[in-house]
C-alpha positions as a Python dict, from the first residue, in 0.01 Angstrom:
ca = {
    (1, 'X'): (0, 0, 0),
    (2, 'X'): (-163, 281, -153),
    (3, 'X'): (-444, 543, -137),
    (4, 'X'): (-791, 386, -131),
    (5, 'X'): (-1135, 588, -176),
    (6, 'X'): (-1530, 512, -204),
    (7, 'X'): (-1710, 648, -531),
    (8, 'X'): (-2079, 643, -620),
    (9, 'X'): (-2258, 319, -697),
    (10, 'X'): (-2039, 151, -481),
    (11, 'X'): (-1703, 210, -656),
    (12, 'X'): (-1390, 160, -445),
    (13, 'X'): (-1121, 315, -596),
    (14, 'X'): (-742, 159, -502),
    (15, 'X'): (-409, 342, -550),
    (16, 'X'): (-51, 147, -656),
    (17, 'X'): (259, 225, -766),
    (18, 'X'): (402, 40, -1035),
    (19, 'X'): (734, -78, -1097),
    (20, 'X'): (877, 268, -1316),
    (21, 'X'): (672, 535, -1040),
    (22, 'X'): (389, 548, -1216),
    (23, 'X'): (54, 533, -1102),
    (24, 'X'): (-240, 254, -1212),
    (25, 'X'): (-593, 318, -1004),
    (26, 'X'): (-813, -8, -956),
    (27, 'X'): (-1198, 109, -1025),
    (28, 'X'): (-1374, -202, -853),
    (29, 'X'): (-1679, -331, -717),
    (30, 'X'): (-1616, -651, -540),
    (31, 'X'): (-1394, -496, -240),
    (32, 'X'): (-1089, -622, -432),
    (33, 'X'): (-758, -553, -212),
    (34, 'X'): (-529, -528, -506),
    (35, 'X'): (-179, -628, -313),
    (36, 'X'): (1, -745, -589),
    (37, 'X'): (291, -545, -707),
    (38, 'X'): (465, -456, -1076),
    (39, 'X'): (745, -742, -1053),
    (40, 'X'): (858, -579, -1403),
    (41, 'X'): (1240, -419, -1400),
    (42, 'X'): (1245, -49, -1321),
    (43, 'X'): (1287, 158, -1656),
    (44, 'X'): (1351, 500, -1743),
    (45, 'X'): (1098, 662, -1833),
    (46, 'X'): (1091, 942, -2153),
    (47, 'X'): (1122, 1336, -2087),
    (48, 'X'): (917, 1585, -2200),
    (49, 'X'): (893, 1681, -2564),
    (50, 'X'): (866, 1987, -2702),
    (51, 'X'): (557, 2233, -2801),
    (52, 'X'): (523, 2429, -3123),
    (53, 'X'): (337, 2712, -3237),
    (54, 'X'): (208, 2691, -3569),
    (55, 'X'): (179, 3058, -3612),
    (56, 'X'): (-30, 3043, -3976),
    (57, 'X'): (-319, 2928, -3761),
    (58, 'X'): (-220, 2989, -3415),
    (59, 'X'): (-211, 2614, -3288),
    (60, 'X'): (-6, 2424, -3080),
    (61, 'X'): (178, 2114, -3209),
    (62, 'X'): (330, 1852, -3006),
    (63, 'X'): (660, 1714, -3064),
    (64, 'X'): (685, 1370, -2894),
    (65, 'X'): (948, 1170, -3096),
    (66, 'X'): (1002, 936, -2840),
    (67, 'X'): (648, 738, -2930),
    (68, 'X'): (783, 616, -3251),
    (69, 'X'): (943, 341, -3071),
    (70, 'X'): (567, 252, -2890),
    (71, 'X'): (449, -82, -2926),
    (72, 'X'): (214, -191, -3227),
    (73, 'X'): (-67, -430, -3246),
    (74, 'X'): (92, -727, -3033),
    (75, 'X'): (-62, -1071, -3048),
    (76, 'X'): (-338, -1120, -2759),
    (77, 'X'): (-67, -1304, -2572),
    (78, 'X'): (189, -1027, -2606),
    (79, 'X'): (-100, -778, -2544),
    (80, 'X'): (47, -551, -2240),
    (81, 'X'): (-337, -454, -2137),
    (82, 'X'): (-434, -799, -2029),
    (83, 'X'): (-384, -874, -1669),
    (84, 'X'): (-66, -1041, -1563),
    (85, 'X'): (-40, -1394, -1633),
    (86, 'X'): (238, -1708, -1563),
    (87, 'X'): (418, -1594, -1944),
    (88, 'X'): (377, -1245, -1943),
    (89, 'X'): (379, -940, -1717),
    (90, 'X'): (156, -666, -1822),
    (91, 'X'): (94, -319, -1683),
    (92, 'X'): (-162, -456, -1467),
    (93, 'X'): (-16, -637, -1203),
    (94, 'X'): (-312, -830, -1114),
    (95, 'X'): (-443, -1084, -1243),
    (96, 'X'): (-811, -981, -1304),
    (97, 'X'): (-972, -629, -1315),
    (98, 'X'): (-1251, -486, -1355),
    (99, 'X'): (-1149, -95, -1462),
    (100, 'X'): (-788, 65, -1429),
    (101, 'X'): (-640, 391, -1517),
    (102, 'X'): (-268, 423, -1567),
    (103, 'X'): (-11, 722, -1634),
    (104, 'X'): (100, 611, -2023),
    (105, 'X'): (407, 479, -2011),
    (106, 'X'): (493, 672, -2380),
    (107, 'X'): (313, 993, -2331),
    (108, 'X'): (250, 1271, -2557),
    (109, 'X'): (208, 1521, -2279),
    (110, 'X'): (352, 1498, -1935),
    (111, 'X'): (369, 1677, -1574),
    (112, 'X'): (631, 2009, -1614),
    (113, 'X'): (871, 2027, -1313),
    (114, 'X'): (762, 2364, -1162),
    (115, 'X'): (641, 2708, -1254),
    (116, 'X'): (476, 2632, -1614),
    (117, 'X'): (301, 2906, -1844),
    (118, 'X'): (197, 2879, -2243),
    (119, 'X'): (479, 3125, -2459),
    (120, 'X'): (371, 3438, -2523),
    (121, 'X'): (257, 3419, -2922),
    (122, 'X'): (466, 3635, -3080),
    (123, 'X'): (389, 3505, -3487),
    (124, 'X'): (678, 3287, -3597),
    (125, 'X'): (923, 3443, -3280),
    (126, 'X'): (711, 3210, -3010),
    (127, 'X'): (958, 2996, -2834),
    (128, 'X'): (906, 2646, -2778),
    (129, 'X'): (792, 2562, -2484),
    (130, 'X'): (736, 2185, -2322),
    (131, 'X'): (439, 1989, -2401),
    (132, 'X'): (274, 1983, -2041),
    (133, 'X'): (-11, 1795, -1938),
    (134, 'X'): (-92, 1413, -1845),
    (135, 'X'): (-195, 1093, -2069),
    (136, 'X'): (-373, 825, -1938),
    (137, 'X'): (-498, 520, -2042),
    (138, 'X'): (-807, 340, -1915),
    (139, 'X'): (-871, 24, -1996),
    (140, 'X'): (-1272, -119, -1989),
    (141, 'X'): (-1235, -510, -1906),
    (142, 'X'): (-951, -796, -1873),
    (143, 'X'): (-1114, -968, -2172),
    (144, 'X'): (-936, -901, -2459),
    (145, 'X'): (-1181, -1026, -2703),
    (146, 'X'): (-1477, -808, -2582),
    (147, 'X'): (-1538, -471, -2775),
    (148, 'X'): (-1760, -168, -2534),
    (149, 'X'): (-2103, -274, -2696),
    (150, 'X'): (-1972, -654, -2520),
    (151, 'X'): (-2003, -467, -2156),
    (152, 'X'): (-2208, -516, -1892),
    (153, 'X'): (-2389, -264, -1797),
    (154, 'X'): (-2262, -285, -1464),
    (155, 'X'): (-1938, -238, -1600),
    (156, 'X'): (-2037, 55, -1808),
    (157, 'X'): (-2178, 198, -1451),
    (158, 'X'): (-1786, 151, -1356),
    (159, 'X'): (-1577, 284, -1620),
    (160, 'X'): (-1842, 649, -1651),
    (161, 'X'): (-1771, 695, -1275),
    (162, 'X'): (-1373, 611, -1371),
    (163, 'X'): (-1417, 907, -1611),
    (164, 'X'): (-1593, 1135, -1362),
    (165, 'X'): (-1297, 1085, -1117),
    (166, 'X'): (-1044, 1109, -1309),
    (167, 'X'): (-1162, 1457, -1453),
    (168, 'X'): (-1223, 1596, -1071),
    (169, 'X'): (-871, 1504, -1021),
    (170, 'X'): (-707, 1624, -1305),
    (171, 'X'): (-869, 1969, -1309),
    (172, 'X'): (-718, 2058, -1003),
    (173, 'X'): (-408, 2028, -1179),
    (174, 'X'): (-296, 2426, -1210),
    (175, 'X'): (-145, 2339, -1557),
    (176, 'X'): (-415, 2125, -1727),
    (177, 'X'): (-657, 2378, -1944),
    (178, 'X'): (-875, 2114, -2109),
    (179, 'X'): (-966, 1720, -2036),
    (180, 'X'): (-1075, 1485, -2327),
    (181, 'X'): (-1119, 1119, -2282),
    (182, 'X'): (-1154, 911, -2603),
    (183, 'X'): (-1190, 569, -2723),
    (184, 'X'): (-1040, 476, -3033),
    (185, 'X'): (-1167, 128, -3216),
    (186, 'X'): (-1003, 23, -3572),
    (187, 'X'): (-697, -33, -3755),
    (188, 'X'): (-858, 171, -4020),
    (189, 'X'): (-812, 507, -3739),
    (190, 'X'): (-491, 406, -3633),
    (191, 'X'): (-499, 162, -3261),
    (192, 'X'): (-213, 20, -3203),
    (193, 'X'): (-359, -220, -2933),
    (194, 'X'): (-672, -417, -2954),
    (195, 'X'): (-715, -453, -2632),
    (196, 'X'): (-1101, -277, -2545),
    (197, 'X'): (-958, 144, -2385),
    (198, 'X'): (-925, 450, -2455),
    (199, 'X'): (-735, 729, -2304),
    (200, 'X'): (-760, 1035, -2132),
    (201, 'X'): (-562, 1364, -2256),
    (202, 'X'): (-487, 1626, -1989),
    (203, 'X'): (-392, 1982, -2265),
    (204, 'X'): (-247, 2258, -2131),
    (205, 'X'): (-352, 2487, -2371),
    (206, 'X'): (-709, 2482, -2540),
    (207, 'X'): (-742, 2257, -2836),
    (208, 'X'): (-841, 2419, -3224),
    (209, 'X'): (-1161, 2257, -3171),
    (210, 'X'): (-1265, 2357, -2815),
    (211, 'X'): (-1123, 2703, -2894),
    (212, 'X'): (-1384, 2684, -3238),
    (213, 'X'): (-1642, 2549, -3025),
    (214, 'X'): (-1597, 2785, -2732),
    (215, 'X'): (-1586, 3129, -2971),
    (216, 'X'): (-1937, 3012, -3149),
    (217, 'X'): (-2094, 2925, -2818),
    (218, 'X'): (-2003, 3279, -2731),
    (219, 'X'): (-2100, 3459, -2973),
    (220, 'X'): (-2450, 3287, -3026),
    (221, 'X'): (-2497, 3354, -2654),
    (222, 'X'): (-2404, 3761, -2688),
    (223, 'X'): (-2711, 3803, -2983),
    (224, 'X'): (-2944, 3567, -2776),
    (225, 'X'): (-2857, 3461, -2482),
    (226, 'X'): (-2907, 3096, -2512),
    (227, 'X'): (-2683, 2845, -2498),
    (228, 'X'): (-2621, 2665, -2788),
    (229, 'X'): (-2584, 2337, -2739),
    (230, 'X'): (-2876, 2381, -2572),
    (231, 'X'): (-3091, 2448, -2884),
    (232, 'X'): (-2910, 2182, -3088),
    (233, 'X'): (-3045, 1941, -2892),
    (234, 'X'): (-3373, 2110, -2892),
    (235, 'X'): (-3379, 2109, -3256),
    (236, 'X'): (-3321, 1767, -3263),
    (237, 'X'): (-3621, 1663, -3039),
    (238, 'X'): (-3807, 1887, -3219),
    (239, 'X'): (-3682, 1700, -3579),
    (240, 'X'): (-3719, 1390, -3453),
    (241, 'X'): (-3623, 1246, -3797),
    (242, 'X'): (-3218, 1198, -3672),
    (243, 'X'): (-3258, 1047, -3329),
    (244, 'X'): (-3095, 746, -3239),
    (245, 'X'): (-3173, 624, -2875),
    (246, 'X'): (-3310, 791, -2626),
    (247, 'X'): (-3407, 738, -2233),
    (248, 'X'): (-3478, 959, -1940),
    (249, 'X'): (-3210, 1073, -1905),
    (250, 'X'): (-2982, 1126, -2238),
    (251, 'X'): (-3066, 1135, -2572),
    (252, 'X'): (-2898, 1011, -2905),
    (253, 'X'): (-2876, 1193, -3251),
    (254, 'X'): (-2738, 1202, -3573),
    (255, 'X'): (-2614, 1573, -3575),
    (256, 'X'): (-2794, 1791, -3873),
    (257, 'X'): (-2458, 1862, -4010),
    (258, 'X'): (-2275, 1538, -3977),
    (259, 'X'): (-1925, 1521, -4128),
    (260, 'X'): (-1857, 1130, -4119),
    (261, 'X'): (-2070, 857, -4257),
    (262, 'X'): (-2210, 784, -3935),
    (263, 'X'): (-2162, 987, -3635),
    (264, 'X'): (-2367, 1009, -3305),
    (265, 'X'): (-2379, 1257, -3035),
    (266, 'X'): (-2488, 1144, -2695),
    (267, 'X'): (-2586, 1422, -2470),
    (268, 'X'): (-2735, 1465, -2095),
    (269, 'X'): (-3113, 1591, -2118),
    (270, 'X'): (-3020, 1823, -1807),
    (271, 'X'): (-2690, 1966, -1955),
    (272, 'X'): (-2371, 1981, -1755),
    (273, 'X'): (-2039, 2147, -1817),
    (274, 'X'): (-1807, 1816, -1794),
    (275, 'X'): (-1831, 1458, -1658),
    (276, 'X'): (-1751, 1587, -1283),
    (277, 'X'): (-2080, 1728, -1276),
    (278, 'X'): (-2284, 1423, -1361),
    (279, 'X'): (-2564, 1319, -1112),
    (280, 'X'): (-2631, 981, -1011),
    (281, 'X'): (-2922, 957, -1164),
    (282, 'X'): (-2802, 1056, -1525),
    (283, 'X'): (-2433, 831, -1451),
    (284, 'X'): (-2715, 535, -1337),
    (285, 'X'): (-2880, 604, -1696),
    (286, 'X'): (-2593, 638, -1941),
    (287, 'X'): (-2520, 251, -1953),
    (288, 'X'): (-2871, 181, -2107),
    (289, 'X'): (-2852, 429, -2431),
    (290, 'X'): (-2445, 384, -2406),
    (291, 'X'): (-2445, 23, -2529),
    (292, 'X'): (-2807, 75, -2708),
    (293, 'X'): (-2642, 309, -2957),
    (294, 'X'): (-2261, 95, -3000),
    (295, 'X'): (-2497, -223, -3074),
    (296, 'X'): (-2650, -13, -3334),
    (297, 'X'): (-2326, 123, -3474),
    (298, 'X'): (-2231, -237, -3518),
    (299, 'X'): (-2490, -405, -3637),
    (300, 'X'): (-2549, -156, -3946),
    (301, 'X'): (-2373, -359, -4123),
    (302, 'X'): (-2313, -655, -3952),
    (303, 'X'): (-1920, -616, -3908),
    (304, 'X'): (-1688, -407, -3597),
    (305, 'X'): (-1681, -45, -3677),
    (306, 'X'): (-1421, 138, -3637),
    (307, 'X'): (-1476, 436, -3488),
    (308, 'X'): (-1371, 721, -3251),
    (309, 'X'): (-1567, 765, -2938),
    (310, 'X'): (-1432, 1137, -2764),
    (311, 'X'): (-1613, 1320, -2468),
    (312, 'X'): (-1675, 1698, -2511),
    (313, 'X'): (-1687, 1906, -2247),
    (314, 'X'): (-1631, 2265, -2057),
    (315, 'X'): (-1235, 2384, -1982),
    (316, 'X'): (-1111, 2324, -1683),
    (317, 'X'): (-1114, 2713, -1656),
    (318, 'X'): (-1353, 2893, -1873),
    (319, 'X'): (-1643, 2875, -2104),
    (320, 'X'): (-1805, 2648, -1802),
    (321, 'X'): (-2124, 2845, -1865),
    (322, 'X'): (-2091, 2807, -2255),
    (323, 'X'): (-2017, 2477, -2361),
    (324, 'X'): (-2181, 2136, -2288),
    (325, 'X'): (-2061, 1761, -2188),
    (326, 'X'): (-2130, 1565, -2492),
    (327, 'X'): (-1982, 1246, -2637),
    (328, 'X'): (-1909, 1193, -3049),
    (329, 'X'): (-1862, 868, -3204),
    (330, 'X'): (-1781, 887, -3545),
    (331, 'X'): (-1720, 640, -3823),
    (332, 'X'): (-1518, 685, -4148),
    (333, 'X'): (-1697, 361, -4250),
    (334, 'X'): (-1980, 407, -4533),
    (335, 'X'): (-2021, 68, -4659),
    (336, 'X'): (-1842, -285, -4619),
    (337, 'X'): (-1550, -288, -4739),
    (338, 'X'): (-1567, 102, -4758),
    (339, 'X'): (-1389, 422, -4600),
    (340, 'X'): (-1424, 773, -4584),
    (341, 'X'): (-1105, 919, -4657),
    (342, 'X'): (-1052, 1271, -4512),
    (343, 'X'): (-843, 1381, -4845),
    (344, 'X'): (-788, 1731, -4994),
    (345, 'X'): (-1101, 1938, -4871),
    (346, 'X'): (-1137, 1775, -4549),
    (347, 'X'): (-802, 1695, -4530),
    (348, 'X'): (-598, 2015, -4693),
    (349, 'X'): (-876, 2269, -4625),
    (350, 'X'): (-1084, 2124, -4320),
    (351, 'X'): (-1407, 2166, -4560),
    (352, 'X'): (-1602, 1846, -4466),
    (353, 'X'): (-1796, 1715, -4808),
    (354, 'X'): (-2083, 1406, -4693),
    (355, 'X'): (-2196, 1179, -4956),
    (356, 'X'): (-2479, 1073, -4787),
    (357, 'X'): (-2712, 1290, -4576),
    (358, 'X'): (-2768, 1269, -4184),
    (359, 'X'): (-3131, 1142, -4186),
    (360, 'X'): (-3054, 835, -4354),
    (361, 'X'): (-2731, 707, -4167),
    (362, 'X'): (-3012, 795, -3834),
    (363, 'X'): (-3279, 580, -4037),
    (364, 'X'): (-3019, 338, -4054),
    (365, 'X'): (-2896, 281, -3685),
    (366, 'X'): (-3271, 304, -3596),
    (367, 'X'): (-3370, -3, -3833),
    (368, 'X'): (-3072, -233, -3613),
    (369, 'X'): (-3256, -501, -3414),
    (370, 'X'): (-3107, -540, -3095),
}
């Protein structure tokens, strides 16, 4: 038996170890006892890999070779995110669930054994170091045919406060720097399993963008002292024009400088550095405009978007005063049978060129009947 602990909104959290040492956390509501265990042989599982300085733009690169070998886009009844079942045993033991978190059993990033510190950056002298952190994956419901807008909002209410623990845990982690749990939906961005999850990446180093984000949120605050995100979303209640959804709690826009076809930011109306700092009241809330705005995103045109669904939020460390939980879906979908393609400016230079402006892609979403 493992560790077991009570949540908010009556979330019981359950603690097993599977087959290989790793760890999968049942997120449940029904007072589940989850006794079954992995009954899968015992394999090794990958080292480290290797971290990289790019030193033309001072960035970190992970080297993770091992993931080439990762499985890709299995039928539903090879699909190793489904519960286990008579033909096939999954990494979920059970044979229902409702929400579960696992270590990755390929991971990018993974725990160092002892003392662990970023190189020094020295230009192109920086030794290598080891790509530290932790990937998990979370996965939303047993049903492999459902998609997040398909969710209950019950469920919704489950897999938020999965997120919220996961990023109190985590951060008290002395080498994790930065948290970011994403969902990725699509061939057309690159999931290898269909199965509705995302993950959660555990960086021990700042990523480009947070670092970006982080140094404008800064230096807006020095001349004003305001908080930037903070007057974004003011703007945008102000505008009007590019909101999507909205309740009493979070609100919904079309950003005034959108890069992608269609992309959304969600945001708390009370701000908050991360997830962990999420009251009840605005966790109760985020189901309602959560699957308001995916129902919109899919029924622009009728068809499954592909898209990429990725929480913003404070360090672990610093900037907890600068920068604001947020989440971004984006779409590189701009018509049926139609893609954005990051090529050479976005691509080459990482100057983003839209074809079509913010208000109408907002118009758009906001014409969906739901």
């Amino acid at each position: 038996m493992g560790a077991s602990k009570r949540l908010e909104a009556g979330i019981t959290r359950n603690d097993r170890e599977m087959a290989d040492g790793r760890t999968i956390r049942y997120y449940d509501t029904q007072g589940q006892a989850r006794n079954i265990a992995d009954q899968r042989p015992v394999e090794e599982q990958p080292g480290i890999g290797e971290l990289r300085l790019d030193p033309l733009v001072n960035e970190w690169v992970v080297m993770a070779a091992h993931r080439q070998g990762r499985i890709f886009l299995p039928p539903k009844e090879l699909c190793p995110l489904c519960a286990t079942h008579a033909d096939l045993l999954t990494e979920i033991p059970e044979s229902d669930y409702e929400v579960v978190v696992f270590d990755n059993r390929s991971p990018s990033l993974r725990p160092p054994l002892g003392d662990w510190a970023l190189p020094d950056l020295v230009g192109p002298d920086t030794d290598a170091g080891t790509s530290a952190g932790k990937c998990e994956v979370i996965c939303f419901t047993a049903d492999h045919g459902q998609s997040f807008k398909d969710l209950t909002p019950a469920r919704v209410r489950v897999l938020i406060e999965a997120w919220q623990d996961r990023v109190r845990e985590l951060s008290k982690e002395s080498f994790i720097e930065h948290i970011a749990p994403f969902e990725n939906r699509g061939e057309e961005i690159g999931v290898t399993l269909a199965h509705p999850h995302g993950q959660i990446y555990a960086y021990s180093y700042l990523p480009p963008r947070v670092e970006k984000m982080l140094k404008a949120a800064s230096d807006f605050n020095s001349k004003t002292g305001k908080n930037l995100f903070d007057e974004v979303v003011a703007r945008e209640i102000r505008d009007e024009e590019r909101i999507v959804a909205r309740n009493s709690e979070w609100i919904a826009f079309v950003p005034y400088a959108a890069r992608y076809p269609f992309e959304i930011h969600v945001a708390p109306l009370k701000p908050v550095a991360d997830l962990a700092e999420l009251s009840v009241e605005q966790s109760d809330a985020f189901p309602e405009v959560a699957l308001e705005v995916m129902k919109r995103l899919d029924g622009v045109f009728g068809i499954e978007m592909a898209y990429i669904a990725a929480w913003h939020q404070a360090p672990v460390r610093v900037g907890r005063d600068l920068l604001r939980l947020h989440w971004q879906i984006t779409s590189v979908r701009r018509a049926p049978g139609k893609l954005k393609y990051l090529a050479g400016s976005e691509s080459a230079m990482g100057a983003f060129i839209m074809d079509m402006k913010p208000e109408q892609s907002a118009g758009q979403l906001r014409d969906v009947k739901i």
